[in-house]
C-alpha positions in Angstrom: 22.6 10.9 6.2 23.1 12.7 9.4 20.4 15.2 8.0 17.8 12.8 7.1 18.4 11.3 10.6 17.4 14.7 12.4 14.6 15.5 10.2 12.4 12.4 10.4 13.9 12.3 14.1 12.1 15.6 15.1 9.7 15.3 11.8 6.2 17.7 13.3 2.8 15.7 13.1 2.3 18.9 10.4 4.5 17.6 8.2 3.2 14.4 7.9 -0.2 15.8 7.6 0.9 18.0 4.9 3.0 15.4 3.1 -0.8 13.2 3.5 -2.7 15.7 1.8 -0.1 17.5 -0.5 0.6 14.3 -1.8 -2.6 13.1 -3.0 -3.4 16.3 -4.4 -0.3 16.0 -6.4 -0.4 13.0 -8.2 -4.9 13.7 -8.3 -4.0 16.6 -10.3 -1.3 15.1 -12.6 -3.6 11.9 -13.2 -6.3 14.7 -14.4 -4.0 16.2 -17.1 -2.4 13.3 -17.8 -4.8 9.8 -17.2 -3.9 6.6 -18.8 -7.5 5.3 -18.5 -10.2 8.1 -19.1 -13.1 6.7 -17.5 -16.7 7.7 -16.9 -17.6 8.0 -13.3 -18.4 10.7 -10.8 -14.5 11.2 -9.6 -15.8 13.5 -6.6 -18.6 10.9 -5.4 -15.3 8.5 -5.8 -13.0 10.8 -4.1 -14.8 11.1 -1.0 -15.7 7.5 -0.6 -12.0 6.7 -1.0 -11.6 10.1 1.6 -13.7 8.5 4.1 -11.4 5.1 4.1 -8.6 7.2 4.2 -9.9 8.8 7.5 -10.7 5.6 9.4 -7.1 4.6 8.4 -5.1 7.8 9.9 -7.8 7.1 13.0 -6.5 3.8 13.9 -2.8 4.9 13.1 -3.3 7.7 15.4 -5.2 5.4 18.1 -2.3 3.1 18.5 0.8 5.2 17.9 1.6 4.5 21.6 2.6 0.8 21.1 4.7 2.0 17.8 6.6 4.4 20.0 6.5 1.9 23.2 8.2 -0.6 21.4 10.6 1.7 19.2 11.6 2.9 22.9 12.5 -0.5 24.0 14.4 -2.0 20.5 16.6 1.2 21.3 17.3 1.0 24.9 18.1 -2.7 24.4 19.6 -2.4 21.4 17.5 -5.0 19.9 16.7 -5.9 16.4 19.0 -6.8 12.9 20.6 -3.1 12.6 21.9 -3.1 16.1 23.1 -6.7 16.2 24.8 -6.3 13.3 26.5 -3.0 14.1 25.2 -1.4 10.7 26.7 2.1 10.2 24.2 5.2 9.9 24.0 4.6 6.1 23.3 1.2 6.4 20.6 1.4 8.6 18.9 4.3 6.2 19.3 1.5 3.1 19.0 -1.7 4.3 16.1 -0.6 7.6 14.1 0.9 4.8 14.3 -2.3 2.6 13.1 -4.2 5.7 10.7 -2.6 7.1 9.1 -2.0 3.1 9.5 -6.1 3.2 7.6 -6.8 6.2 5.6 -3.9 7.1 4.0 -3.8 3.2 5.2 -6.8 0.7 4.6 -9.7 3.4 1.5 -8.4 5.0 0.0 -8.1 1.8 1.0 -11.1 0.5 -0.8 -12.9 3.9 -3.6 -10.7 3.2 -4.1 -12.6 0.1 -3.5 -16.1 0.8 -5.4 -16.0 4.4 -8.8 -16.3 3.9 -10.4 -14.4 7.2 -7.9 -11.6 6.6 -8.6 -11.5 2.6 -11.8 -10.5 3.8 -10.8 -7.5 4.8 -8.8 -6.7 2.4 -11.6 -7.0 -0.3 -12.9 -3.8 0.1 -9.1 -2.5 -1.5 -9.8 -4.7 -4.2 -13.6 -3.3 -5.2 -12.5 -0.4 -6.4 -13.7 -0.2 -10.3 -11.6 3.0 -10.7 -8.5 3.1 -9.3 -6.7 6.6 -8.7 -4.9 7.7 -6.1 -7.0 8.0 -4.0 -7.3 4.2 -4.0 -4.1 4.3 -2.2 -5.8 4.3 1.8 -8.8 2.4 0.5 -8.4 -0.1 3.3 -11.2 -1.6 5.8 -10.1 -0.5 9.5 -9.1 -3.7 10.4 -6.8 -4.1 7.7 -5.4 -1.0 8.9 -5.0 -2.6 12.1 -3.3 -5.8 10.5 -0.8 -3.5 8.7 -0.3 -1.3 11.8 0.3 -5.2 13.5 2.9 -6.4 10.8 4.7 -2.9 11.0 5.3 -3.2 14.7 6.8 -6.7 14.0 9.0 -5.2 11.6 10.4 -2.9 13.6 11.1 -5.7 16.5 12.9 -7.3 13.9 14.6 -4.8 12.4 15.2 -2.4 15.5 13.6 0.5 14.0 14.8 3.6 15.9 11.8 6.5 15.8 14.0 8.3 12.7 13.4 5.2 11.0 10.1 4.6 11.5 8.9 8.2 10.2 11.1 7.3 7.2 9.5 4.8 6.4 5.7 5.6 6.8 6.4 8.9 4.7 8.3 7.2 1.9 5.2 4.2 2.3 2.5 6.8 2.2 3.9 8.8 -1.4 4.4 5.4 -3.1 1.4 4.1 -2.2 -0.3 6.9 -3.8 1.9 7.4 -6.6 1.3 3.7 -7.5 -2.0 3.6 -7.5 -2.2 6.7 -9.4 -3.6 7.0 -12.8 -0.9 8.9 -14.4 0.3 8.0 -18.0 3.8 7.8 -17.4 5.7 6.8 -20.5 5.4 3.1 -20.8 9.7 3.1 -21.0 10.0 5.2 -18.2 7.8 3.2 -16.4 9.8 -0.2 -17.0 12.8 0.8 -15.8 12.1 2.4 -12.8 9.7 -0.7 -11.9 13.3 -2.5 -11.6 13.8 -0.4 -8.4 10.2 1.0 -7.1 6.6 -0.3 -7.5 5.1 1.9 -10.6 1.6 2.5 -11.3 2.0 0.2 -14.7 3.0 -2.4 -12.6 0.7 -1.7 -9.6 -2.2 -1.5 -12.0 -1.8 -5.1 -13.0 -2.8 -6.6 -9.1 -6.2 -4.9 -9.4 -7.2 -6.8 -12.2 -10.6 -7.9 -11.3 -9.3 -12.1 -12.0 -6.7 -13.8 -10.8 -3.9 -14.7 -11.4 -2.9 -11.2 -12.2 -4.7 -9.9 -9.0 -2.1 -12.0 -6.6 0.7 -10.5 -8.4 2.8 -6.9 -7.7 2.6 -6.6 -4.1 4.9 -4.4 -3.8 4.6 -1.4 -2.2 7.9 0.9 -2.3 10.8 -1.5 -4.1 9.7 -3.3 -6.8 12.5 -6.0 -6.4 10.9 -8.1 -3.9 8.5 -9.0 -6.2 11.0 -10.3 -8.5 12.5 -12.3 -5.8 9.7 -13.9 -4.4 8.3 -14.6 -8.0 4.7 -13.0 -7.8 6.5 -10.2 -10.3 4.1 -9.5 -13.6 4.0 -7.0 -16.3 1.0 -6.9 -18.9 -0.5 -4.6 -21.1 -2.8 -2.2 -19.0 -4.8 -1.3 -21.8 -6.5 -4.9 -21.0 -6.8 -4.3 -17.1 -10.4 -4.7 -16.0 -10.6 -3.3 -12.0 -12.4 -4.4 -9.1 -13.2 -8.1 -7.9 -14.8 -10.8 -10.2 -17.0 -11.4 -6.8 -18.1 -8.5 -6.2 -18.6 -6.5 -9.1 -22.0 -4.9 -8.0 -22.3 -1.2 -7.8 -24.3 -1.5 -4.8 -21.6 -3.0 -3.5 -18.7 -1.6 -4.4 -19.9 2.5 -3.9 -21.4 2.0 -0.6 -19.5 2.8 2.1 -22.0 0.7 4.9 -21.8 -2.5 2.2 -18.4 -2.5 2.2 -17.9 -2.5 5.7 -20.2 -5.3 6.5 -18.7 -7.5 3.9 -15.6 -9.0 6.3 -18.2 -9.9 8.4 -20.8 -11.9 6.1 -20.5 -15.0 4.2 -17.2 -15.8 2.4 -17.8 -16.0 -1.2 -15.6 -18.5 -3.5 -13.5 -17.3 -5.4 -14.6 -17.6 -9.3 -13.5 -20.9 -11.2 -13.3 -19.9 -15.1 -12.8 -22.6 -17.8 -10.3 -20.6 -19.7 -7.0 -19.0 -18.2 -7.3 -15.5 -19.0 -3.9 -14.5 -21.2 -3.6 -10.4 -21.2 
C-alpha cells in the first residue's frame, strides 16, 4: 500500500499522459483483432471526432486542476472528509476512498446526468455515438466535463481525498472508462463474472442502446456493484444492441462535431413514446 501511496503521490503529468494515450491504443488495437460487433464505418473519421472530444475534455481538466488541488490541500490540513473522521488505516483509505470517489465522482453524476433534463442535454452528445469503441470513452460535451470535474471535487470534500488518492482514482477512472466502452469480444463467461466486481464492456454496451429503458441502466463506471445496489443493474444479449439515441439518430447529427456542440443549447427534444416495450 505504502508503494501505491508514493507513486500516485509523486505520479509525473507524463505518466498520466502516457497511461491516456497508451491506454486507448491498447484496448483500439485489441477491439481490431478481436471486435464483437464488425461494423461498417470509417473507424479513422470516427476516431478523430471521438479524439477531438477527448481534447476539449483533458482542456477543461487541465484549466481547473487548481480548485482540485486547492481543495485536496485544505480536506488534508483540516483533516476533513469520511477517511479522516473515521480514522481509516492506509489500506482502508486505498479500498474504501476508491469506492467513494468511483460512487460520487462517476455512478451519481451520471445517474443526475440522466434524470436532469438541462444537464441530459449535455450529456447527449455521449449517447450519439452509432459506433461505440473506445474511443467513445471521452466523448463528452465540455460542459459535461465540467459537471464531472464539479461532482469529483464534491467527492473528495466528502470523502477527504488526499492528492495520492485523487491520481488513483482519475487513472483507474480513465482505463475503465475505455476498457468499458471498448469493443472487444471478451468471452461472454468471462465477462459475467468480472461484471460482479468492475463495469465490463458486455454490460456497458447495454446503456448505449439507442431506447430506453436499457439506455438508463449500467452507469457504472469502475465497480459494477453499485449498479446492483441501486437497482439500475441489466444484462441482455448484445447481439440485439442498437447504439446511439432514438432522437437523434441523424448522421448529420451525430458525425459533426459543430452539431453536436450546439445541440445543449437548442430546443429540448422529447424523449420517444413507443407503443410496445422493447424486450431484448
Amino acid at each position: 500500500m505504502d508503494l501505491i501511496v508514493d507513486y500516485f503521490s509523486n505520479m509525473p503529468t507524463a505518466h498520466r499522459s502516457l497511461l491516456l494515450v497508451g491506454g486507448l491504443t491498447v484496448f483500439f488495437l485489441i477491439e481490431n483483432a478481436f471486435p464483437f460487433f464488425r461494423l461498417d464505418y470509417s473507424k479513422w473519421k470516427h476516431t478523430g471526432m471521438n479524439l477531438f472530444f477527448t481534447f476539449t475534455t483533458v482542456i477543461v481538466n487541465f484549466s481547473m486542476a487548481f480548485m482540485l488541488v486547492s481543495v485536496t490541500i485544505w480536506v488534508t490540513d483540516n483533516s476533513f472528509g469520511l477517511i479522516n473522521w473515521l480514522s481509516f488505516p492506509l489500506w482502508a483509505q486505498v479500498i474504501f476512498g476508491l469506492m467513494l470517489m468511483d460512487l460520487i465522482g462517476a455512478y451519481l453524476v451520471h445517474w443526475v446526468q440522466h434524470n436532469v433534463k438541462w444537464m441530459w442535454k449535455f450529456h447527449i452528445i455521449h449517447h450519439t455515438d452509432q459506433h461505440l469503441d473506445t474511443t467513445s470513452a471521452n466523448r463528452h460535451h465540455p460542459g459535461e466535463s465540467v459537471f464531472r470535474f464539479a461532482f469529483t471535487i464534491l467527492a473528495v470534500f466528502i470523502v477527504g481525498a488526499p492528492v495520492w488518492l485523487i491520481f488513483l482514482y482519475q487513472s483507474a477512472s480513465l482505463v475503465a472508462t475505455q476498457f468499458n466502452h471498448s469493443n472487444m469480444n471478451i468471452p461472454e463467461a468471462l465477462d459475467t463474472f468480472l461484471s460482479y466486481f468492475i463495469a465490463t464492456p458486455r454490460m456497458h454496451r447495454v446503456h448505449h442502446h439507442y431506447r430506453e429503458p436499457y439506455s438508463n441502466t449500467n452507469y457504472g463506471n469502475i465497480f459494477s456493484f453499485w449498479d446492483r445496489l441501486f437497482g439500475t443493474f441489466s444484462r441482455v444479449d448484445n447481439e440485439k444492441l442498437v447504439y446511439g439515441l432514438d432522437t437523434h439518430m441523424d448522421a448529420h447529427e451525430t458525425e459533426n462535431i459543430w452539431e453536436l456542440l450546439k445541440i445543449p443549447f437548442v430546443p429540448y427534444r422529447d424523449r420517444i413514446e413507443y407503443e410496445d416495450e422493447e424486450k431484448l
